[in-house]
C-alpha positions in Angstrom: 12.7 -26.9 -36.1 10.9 -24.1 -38.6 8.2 -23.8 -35.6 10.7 -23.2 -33.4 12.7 -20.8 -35.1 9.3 -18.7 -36.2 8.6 -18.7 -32.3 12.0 -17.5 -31.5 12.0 -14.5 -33.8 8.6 -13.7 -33.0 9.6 -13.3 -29.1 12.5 -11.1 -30.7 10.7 -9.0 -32.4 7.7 -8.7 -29.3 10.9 -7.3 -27.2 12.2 -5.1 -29.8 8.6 -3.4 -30.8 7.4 -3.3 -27.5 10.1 -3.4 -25.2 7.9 -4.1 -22.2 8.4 -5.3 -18.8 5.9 -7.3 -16.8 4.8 -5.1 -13.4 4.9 -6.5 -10.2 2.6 -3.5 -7.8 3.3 -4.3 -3.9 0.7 -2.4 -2.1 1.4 -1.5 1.5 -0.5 -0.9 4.6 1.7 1.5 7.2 0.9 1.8 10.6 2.2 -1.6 12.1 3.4 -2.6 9.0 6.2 -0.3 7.8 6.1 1.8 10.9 5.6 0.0 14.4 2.9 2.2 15.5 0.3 4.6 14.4 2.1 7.6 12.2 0.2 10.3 14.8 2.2 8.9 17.5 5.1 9.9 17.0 4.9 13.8 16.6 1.6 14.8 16.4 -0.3 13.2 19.0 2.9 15.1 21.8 2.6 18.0 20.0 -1.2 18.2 21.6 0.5 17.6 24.8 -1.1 13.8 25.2 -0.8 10.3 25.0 -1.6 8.1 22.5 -4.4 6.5 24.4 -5.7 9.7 25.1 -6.3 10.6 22.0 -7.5 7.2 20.7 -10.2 6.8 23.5 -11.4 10.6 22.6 -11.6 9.9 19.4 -13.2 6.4 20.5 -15.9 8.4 22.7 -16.5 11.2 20.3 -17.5 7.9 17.4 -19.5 6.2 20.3 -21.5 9.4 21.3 -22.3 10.6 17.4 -22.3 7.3 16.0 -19.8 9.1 13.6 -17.1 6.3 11.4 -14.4 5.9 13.3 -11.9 6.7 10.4 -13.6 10.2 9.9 -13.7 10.5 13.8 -9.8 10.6 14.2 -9.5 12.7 11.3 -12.2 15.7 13.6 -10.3 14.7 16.2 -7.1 16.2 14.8 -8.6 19.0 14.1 -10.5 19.5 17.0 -7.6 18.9 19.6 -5.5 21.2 17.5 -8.2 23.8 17.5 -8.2 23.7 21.2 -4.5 23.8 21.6 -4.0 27.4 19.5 -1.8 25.2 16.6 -2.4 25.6 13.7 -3.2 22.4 11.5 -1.9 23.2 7.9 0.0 21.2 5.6 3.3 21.9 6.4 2.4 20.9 9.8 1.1 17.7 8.7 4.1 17.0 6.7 6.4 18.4 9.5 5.1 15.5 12.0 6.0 12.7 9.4 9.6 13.4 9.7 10.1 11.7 13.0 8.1 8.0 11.8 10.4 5.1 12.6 10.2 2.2 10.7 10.6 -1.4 11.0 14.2 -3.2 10.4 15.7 -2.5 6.9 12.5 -0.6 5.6 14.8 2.4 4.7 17.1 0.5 2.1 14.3 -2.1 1.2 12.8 -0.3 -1.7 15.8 -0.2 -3.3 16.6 -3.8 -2.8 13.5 -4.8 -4.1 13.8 -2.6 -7.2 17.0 -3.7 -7.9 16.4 -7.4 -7.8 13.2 -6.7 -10.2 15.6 -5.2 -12.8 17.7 -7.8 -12.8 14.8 -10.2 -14.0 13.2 -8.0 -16.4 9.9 -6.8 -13.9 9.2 -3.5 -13.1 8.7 -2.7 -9.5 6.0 -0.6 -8.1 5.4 0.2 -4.8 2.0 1.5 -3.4 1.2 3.0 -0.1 -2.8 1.8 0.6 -3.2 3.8 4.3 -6.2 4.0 6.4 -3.7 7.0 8.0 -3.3 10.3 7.3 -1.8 10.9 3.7 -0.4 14.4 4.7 1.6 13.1 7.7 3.0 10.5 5.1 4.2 12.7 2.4 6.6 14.4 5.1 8.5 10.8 5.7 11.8 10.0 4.8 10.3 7.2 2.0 7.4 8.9 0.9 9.6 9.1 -2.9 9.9 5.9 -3.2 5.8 5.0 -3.9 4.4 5.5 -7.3 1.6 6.4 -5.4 -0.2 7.5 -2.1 -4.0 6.8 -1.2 -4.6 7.9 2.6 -7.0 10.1 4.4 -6.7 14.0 3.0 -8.3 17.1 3.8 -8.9 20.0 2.2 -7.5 22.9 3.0 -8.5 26.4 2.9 -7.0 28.6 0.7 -6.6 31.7 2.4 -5.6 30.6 5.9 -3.8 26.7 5.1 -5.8 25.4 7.7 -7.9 22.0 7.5 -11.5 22.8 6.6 -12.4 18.9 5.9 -11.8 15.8 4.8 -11.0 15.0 1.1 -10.9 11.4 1.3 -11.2 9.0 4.3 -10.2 5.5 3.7 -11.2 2.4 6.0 -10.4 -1.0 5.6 -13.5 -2.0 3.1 -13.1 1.4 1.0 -9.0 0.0 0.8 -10.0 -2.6 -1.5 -11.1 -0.4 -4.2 -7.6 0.2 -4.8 -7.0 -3.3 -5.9 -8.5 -2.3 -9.3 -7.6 1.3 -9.4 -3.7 0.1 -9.2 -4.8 -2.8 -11.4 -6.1 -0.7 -14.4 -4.0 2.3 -14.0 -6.5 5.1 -12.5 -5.3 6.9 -10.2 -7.3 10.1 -9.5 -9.3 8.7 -6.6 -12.1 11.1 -7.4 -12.7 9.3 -10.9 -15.2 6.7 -10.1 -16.5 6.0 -13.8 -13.5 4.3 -15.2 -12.3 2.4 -12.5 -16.3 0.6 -12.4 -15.8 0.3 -16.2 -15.6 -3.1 -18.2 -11.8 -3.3 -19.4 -10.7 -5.9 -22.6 -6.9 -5.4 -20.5 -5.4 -4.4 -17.3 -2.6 -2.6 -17.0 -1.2 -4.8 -14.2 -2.6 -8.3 -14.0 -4.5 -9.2 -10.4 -2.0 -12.1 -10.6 1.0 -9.5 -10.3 -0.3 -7.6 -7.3 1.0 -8.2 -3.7 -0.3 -6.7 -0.6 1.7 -6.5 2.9 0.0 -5.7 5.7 -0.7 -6.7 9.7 -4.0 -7.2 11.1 -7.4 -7.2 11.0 -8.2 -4.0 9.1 -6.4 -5.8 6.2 -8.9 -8.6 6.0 -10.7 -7.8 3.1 -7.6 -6.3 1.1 -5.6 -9.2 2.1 -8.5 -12.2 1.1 -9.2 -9.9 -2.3 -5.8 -10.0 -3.4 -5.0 -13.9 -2.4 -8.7 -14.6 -4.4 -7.9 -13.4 -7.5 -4.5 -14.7 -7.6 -2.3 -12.2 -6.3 -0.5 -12.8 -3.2 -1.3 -11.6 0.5 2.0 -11.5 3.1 1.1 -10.9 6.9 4.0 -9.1 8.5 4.0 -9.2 12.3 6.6 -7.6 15.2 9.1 -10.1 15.9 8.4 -13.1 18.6 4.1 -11.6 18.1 3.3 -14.0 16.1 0.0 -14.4 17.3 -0.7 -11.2 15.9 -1.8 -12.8 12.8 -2.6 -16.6 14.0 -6.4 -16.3 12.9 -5.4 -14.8 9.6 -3.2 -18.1 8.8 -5.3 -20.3 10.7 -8.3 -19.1 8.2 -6.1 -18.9 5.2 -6.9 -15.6 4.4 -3.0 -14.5 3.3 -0.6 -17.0 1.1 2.5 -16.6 3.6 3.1 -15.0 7.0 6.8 -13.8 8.4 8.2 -11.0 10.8 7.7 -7.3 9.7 11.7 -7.7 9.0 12.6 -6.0 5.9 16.7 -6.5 5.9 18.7 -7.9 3.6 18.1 -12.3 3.5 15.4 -12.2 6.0 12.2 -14.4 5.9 10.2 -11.7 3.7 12.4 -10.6 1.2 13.0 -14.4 0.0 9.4 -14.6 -0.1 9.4 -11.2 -2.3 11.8 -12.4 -4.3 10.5 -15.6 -5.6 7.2 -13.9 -6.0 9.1 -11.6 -8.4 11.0 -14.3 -10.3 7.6 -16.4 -10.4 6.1 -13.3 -12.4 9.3 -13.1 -15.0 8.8 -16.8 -15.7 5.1 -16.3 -16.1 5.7 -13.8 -18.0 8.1 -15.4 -20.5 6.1 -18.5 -20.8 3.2 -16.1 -22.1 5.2 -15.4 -25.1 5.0 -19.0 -26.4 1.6 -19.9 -25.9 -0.2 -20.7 -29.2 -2.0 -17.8 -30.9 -4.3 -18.9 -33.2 -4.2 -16.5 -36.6 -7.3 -15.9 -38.5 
């Protein structure tokens, strides 16, 4: 009964002095995952008066002829195509073509949901947006506010004009992974390399409180990173294309797989949801492990 008591008071007093939450990050990928197709698609790619495949296979042919990588060949290609047609390719451009995205069923009220449902069991939710797309285009979305943070290709831009000069930061589906420990330890400045490679006694988040979302192939290594250390991975897919993501269950590189279906009671939020009540319980059984004093 005393041992009891002294454990009771001492999770009291842990509350009261420290009064923190665990923190549950959800990283997500976009293109096909929150949105059903690629971000450019939808107002820049008709503002250059073309098709989405004729952009893609340009920007395929201009990779295949300069053996240039293909994430840093879309992002000259933008430029380059907007060069050609007399539009100028600032910022406010950028941002200006992320205000047409669509997204997939109940994304729009989701990250409320989610955030709600974490404060009523005691986590924190953040939400990350890890994008192979183009981070400018993203920022001008209607939920852009609602991620802590978000990594995606940048350029820089010059100062006098506003116009693109080159890119800050390209991102493909290996670099993505880095993220995983940036998110992890709480370094966010993507230019700071030092810390992020540096031996930590603690993480901010634990890897076993980190979930990624995301569709395809170019999550692979995100996806099997995340599962491995004991976060979890969710494959979202478009409704009745389920064979989207076949090999990545079939090779059991994500813990659960459901539609790209983020409304109210559907298939992925009740997956969400026990994965946040599984981290509050963790969390509270942490308290009453055994320290040894001494």
């Amino acid at each position: 009964m005393e041992n009891r008591v002294f454990f009771l008071a001492r999770k009291d007093c842990y509350n009261m002095a420290m009064n923190k939450k665990p923190i549950c990050a959800i990283l997500y990928d976009f293109d096909s995952t929150l949105a059903p197709t690629d971000m450019q698609a939808y107002s820049f790619i008709p503002a250059m008066g073309m098709t989405p495949k004729e952009f893609w296979d340009r920007t395929g042919e201009f990779s295949a002829k300069t053996g240039c990588e293909k994430i840093l060949s879309y992002l000259w290609m933008m430029k380059e195509v907007a060069k050609e047609k007399g539009i100028k390719m600032d910022r406010a451009f950028l941002n200006e073509c992320g205000k047409n995205i669509s997204y997939f069923p109940g994304v729009t009220t989701w990250f409320e949901r989610i955030n709600h449902y974490g404060e009523e069991h005691g986590v924190e939710i953040e939400h990350y947006l890890v994008s192979s797309g183009n981070k400018e285009i993203v920022e001008g979305c209607s939920i852009a506010k609602e991620f802590k943070a978000i990594y995606g290709c940048e350029y820089i831009f010059d100062e006098e004009t506003g116009e693109v000069l080159w890119p800050k930061l390209a991102i493909n589906y290996t670099q993505k992974t880095q993220f995983f420990f940036r998110i992890s330890k709480g370094i966010t400045e993507t230019s700071d390399d030092k810390s992020v490679n540096e031996k930590t006694p603690s993480r901010r988040i634990p890897y076993s409180n980190i979930v990624y979302i995301g569709d395809g192939l170019t999550d692979v290594p995100s996806m099997i990173l995340v599962k491995n250390n004991g976060g979890k991975s969710i494959a979202v897919y478009p409704k009745d294309n389920e064979s989207k993501i076949t090999s990545l269950v079939e090779d059991g590189r994500v813990n659960y797989a459901c539609p790209a279906d983020y409304r109210q009671n559907s298939r992925l939020e009740k997956i969400l949801r026990l994965i946040i009540k599984g981290i509050a319980i963790n969390a509270d059984l942490r308290y009453w492990e055994p320290k040894i004093e001494g």
